[in-house]
N, C-alpha and C positions, 0 to 999 in steps of 0.2 A: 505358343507361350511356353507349353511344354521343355521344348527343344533349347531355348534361351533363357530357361528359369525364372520363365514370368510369373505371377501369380495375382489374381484378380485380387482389391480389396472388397469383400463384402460386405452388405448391408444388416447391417443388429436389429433384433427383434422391437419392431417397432412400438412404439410407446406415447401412447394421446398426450398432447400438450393441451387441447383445446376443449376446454368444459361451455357447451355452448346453452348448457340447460340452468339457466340462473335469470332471474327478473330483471333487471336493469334495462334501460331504452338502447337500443338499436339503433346505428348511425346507418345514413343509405350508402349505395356505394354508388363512391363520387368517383372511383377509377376505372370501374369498367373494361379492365385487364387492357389498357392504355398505359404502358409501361413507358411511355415514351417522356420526355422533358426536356425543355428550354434553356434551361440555366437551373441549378444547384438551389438549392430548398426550396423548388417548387411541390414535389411531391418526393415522401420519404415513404417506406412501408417497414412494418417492423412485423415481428412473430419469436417464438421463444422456439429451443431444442432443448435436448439432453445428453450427457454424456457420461457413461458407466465409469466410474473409478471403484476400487475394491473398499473402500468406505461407504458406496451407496451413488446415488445418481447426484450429478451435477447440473444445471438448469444454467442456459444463458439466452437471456433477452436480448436481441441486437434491433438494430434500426440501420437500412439502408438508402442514402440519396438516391433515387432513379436516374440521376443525371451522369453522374461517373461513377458509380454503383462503390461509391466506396461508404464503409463503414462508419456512422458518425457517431453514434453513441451505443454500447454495451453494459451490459451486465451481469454477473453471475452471482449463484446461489444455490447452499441445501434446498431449498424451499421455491416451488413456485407458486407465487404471489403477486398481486396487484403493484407490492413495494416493486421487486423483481422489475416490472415495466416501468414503474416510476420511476427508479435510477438510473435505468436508461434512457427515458426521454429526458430527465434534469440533464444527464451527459448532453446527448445532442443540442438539445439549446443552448447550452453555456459555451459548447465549442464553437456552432455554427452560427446562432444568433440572427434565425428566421425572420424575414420581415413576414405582416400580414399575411394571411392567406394560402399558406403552406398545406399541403394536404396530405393526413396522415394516415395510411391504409393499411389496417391489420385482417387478422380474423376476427370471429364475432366473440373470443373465449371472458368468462368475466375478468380478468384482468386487465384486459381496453377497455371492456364495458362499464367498470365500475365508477361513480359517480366520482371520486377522487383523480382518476386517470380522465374523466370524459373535463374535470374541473381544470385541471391542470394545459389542457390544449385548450380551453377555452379561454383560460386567462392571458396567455400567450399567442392566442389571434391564428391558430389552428384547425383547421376544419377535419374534421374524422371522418373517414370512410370506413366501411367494414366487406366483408367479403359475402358475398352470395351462401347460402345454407348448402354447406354438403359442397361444394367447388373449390375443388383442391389446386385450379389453375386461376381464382381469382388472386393472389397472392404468386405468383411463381416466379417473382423475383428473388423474393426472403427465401424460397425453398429452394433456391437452385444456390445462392451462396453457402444454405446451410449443406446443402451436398459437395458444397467444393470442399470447403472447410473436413467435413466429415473424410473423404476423400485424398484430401492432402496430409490430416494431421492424427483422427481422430482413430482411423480403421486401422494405422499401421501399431500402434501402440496399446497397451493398455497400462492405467494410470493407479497408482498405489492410495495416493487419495486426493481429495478437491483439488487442493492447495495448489498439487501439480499438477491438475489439468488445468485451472485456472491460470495459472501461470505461461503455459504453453498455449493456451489461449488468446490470452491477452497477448502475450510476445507473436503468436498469428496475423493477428489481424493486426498489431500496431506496426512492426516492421515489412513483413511478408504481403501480407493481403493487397493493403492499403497502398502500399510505396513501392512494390515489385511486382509483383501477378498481374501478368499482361490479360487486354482481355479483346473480341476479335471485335467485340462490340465497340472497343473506345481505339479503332487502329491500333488495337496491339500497345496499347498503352497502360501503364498501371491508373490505378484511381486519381492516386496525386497526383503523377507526372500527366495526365489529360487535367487536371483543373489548371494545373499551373499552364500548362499549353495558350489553352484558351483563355484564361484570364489576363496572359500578357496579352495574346492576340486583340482583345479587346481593348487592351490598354491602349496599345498602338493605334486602334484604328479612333479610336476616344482622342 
């Protein structure tokens, strides 16, 4: 690395997303670190990160299909909060517009757990999962995008305030992520370019 002026991107002092000490009921886990799926809104998992700007830390909740592991709904924010996930799930539902039965796997932190978030999958025919106590691989879907993302966007820069991380965020995952970042799991395919694949294929064979 030395020799070719490589230089590793390192990892920032980690920082708990996850408040798992709060009352609220407890959904089982219905994924069972079964990452696998069928077709597109079968099963999504979501979890929140962070990201330092010299204004203070910046928060984004995202939500990923397991199907072509592409991004469906996001959100950022000073604050992480319950809202924080609810604008994120509003996202995914309005974009992708889940039939019955979609299964939605977080950690156990109060902001899935809280009765407004547990209300909101409920009204929309949602079933919640939560992750196993202390198992940092019941979720390692959500964790491995947020290491991409960190990885490609987040370790090479440092961001003056939200606004521009938020910014460079959003333009991440809407252009980049989603519609170019191949991945070995979908043949080397971006997220969109593997739904559309298969969904003509199915057209066809329909």
């Amino acid at each position: 690395m030395g020799e070719n002026d490589l230089v590793s991107a390192l990892k920032t002092k980690f920082k708990a997303t996850t408040n798992s000490n709060h009352n609220y009921p407890l959904a089982p886990n219905l994924l069972t670190k079964d990452f696998t799926a069928q077709s597109k809104n079968q099963k999504w998992v979501g979890d929140i990160t962070y990201v330092a700007t010299s204004e203070g830390w910046l928060y984004l909740a995202a939500i990923e299909d397991l199907y072509h592991k592409k991004i469906v709904g996001w959100a950022l924010d000073s604050r992480m909060t319950k809202q924080l996930t609810l604008n994120a799930l509003d996202q995914a539902i309005i974009r992708e517009r889940p039939a019955k039965g979609l299964i939605f796997h977080s950690y156990r932190g109060s902001q899935y757990a809280a009765y407004d978030y547990q209300d909101k999958l409920r009204e929309n025919g949602i079933r919640q999962s939560m992750s196993a106590k202390g198992d940092c691989y019941d979720n390692a879907c959500m964790e491995s995008f947020f290491a991409t993302l960190k990885k490609d966007l987040i370790h090479r820069r440092r961001f003056k305030t939200r606004e521009e991380a938020k910014i460079a965020i959003i333009n991440y995952i809407k252009t980049w992520y989603n519609y170019r970042r191949s991945h070995s799991s979908l043949d080397y395919m971006s997220p969109m370019e593997y739904e559309l694949h298969y969904s003509q294929g199915k057209d066809l064979a329909a």
